[in-house]
C-alpha positions as CSV (number, residue, x, y, z in Angstrom):
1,X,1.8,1.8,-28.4
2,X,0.8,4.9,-26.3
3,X,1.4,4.8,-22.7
4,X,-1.3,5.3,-20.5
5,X,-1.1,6.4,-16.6
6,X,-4.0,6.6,-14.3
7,X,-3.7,8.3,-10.7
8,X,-6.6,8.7,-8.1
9,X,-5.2,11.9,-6.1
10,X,-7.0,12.2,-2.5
11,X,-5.9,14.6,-0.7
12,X,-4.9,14.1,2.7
13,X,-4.5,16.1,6.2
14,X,-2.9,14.5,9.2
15,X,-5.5,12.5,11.6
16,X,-7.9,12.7,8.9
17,X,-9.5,9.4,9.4
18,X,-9.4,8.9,5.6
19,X,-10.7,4.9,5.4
20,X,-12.1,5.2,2.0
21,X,-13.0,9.0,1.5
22,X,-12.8,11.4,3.7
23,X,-16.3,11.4,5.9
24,X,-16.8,15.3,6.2
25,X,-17.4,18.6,3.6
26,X,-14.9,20.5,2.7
27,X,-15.3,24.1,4.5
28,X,-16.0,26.9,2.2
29,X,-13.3,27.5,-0.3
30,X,-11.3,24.2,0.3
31,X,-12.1,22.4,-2.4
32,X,-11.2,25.1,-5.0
33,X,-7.8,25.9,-3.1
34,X,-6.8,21.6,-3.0
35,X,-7.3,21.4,-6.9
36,X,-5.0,24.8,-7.0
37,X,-2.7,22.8,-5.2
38,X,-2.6,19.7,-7.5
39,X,-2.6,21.7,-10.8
40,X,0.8,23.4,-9.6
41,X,2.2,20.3,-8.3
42,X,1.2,18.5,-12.0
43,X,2.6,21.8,-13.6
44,X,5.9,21.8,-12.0
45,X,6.3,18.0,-12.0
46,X,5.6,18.1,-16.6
47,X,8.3,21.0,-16.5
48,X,10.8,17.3,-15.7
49,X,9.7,15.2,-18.0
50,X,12.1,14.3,-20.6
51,X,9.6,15.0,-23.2
């Protein structure tokens, strides 16, 4: 049996008003720099996996 994750990742700012997505654009550039973000964060976090 394999196992099998699934994760929604939203990012999130304080006061956002998130309710189900956020409601506005991202500004120019933010969208590239938030998935920078999460691919370190998922890079550093598979360097502590057991396997």
């Amino acid at each position: 049996m394999d196992a099998i994750s699934h994760v929604h990742i939203i990012p999130r700012t304080k006061g956002d008003g998130l309710k189900l997505w956020p409601q506005k654009p991202y500004a120019e550039g933010e969208f590239e720099k938030t998935g920078d973000k999460i691919r370190a964060s998922l890079q550093y976090a598979a360097q502590l996996l057991p396997w």
